[in-house]
LOTOR-164230 format. One record per residue (C-alpha): residue in three letters; x negated, y negated, z. Coordinates in steps of 0.02 Angstrom, whole numbers, plus 50000, padded with zeros to 5 digits. Each point is the difference from the previous one (the first is absolute). Example, Ala and Ser with C-alpha at 12.3 -4.5 7.8 and 13.67 -1.06 7.14 Angstrom:
<sites>
ALA493855022550390SER499314982849967
</sites>
This chain:
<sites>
UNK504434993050476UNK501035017150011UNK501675001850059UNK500085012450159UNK501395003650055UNK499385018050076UNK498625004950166UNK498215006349990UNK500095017049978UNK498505003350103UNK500374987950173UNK501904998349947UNK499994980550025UNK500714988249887UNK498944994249848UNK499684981649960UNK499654991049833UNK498385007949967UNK499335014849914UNK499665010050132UNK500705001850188UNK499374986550105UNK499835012450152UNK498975016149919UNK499654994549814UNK501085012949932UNK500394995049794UNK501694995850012UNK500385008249832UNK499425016350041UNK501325011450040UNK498965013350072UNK499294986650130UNK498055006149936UNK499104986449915UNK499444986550138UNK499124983749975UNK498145000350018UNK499514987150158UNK499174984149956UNK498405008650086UNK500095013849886UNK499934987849841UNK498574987350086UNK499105017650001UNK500435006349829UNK499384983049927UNK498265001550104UNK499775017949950UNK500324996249811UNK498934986050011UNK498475008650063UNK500345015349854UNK499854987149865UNK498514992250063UNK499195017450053UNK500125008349832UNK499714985249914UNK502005000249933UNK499495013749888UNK500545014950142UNK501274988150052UNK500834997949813UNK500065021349990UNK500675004350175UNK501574983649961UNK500595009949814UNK499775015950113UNK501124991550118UNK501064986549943UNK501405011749904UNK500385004250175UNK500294979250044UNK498174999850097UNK498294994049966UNK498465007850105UNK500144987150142UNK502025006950003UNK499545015749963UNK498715004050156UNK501044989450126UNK501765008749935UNK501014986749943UNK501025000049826UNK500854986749892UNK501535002649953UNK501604988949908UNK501094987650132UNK501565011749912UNK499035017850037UNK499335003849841UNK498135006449981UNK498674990049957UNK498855008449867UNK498124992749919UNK500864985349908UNK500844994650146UNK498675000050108UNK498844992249874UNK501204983949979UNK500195000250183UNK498174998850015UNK500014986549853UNK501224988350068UNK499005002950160UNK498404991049893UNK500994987549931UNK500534993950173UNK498264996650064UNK499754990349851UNK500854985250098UNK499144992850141UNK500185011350163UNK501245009649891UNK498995017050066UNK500044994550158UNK502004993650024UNK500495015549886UNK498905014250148UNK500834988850138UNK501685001649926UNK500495016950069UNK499454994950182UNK501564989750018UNK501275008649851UNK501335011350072UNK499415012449854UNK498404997550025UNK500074995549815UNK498434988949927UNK500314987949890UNK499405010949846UNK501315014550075UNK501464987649988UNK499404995349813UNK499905018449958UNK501635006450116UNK498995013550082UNK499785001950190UNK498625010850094UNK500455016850076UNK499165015550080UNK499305011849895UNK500735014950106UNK501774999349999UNK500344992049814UNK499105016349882UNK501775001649945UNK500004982749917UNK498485007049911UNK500475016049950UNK502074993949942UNK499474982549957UNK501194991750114UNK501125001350168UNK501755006849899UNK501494996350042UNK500044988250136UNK500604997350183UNK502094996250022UNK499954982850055UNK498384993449933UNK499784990749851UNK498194998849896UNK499304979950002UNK500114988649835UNK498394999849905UNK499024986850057UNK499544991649823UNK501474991149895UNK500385009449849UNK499264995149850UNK501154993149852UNK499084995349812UNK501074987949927UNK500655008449831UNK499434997549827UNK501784998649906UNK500024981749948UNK501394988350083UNK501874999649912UNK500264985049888UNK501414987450109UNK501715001049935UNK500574987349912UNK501924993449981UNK501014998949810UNK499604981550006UNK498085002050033UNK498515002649901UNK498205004250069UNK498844986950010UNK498515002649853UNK498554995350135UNK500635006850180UNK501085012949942UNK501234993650119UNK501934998849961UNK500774982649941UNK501644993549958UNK500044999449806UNK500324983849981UNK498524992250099UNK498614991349915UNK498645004250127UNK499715012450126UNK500434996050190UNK498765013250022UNK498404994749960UNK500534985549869UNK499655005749824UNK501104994349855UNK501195012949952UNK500105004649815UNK501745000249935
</sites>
């Protein structure tokens, strides 16, 4: 969810929650008002297309024309319809974005109508985001208008007033490798032989786990 506290720059109504304005699909973020969402008929269209190129040339036209294309955030289906992926935050998509895009997009239909819930997804999502978009942070935009995300890499400095979303996926912590600190231990306390646990000195067994302290 962004934070808009600003108006569309293009219809000059107040912006909602969402990405882009819900009156004119402007990209909130943009402060030149150019880069507008592509309409759901536009993607429907741009999956058909692509479809039909991969089956046409037999994938191996298909697999040229998408490293032709996808540095620019399209594949051929994107490409001939004019759509272009780009980041939820304004930053370009280049060939390994698109590519894990397009992976996580494969891993979905693994699951039982997963290809068909993740397509339907953007009928009813305010961003028109699919299910493999909101894994990946990117949205769907119109090729004309957003060359400059291409060509700089991202938006710049952003609108006063409007505030990029969180990334969708938690951060990822690895637990360190540095073993744990040995427990402290008081001037009337020894350490326990078996649990390495700390004891009063003048016990005979452990309350820990019960083995006979040697004096």
């Amino acid at each position: 969810m962004t934070v808009n506290t600003a108006t569309c720059l293009r219809c000059n109504r107040p912006l909602g929650d969402g990405l882009f304005c819900q009156y004119d699909g402007t990209f909130v973020l943009d402060p030149e008002g150019t880069v507008v969402m592509a309409s759901r008929g536009e993607r429907l269209l741009a999956w058909l297309v692509n479809t039909l190129i991969f089956i046409f040339t037999l994938f191996i036209g298909w697999l040229i024309w998408w490293f032709i294309v996808a540095p620019r955030g399209q594949n051929p289906g994107k490409a001939v319809v004019g759509n272009r992926v780009i980041r939820t935050n304004g930053e370009a998509v280049r060939t390994g974005g698109m590519f894990i895009r397009g992976l996580v997009g494969q891993v979905i239909g693994i699951v039982p109508f997963g290809n068909i819930i993740d397509g339907a997804w953007l009928l009813w999502d305010k961003d028109a985001q699919t299910l493999h978009d909101k894994v990946v942070n990117s949205v769907v935009v119109k090729a004309q208008g957003s060359e400059k995300i291409v060509e700089r890499g991202s938006l710049g400095e952003l609108r006063p007033g409007v505030t990029p979303p969180p990334v969708y996926a938690p951060p990822i912590r690895f637990p360190t490798s540095s073993p744990p600190s040995p427990p402290t231990r008081q001037a009337d306390e020894i350490y326990c032989g078996s649990c390495g646990r700390a004891v009063k000195a003048d016990a005979q067994f452990c309350p820990n786990c019960g083995a006979s302290i040697a004096k």
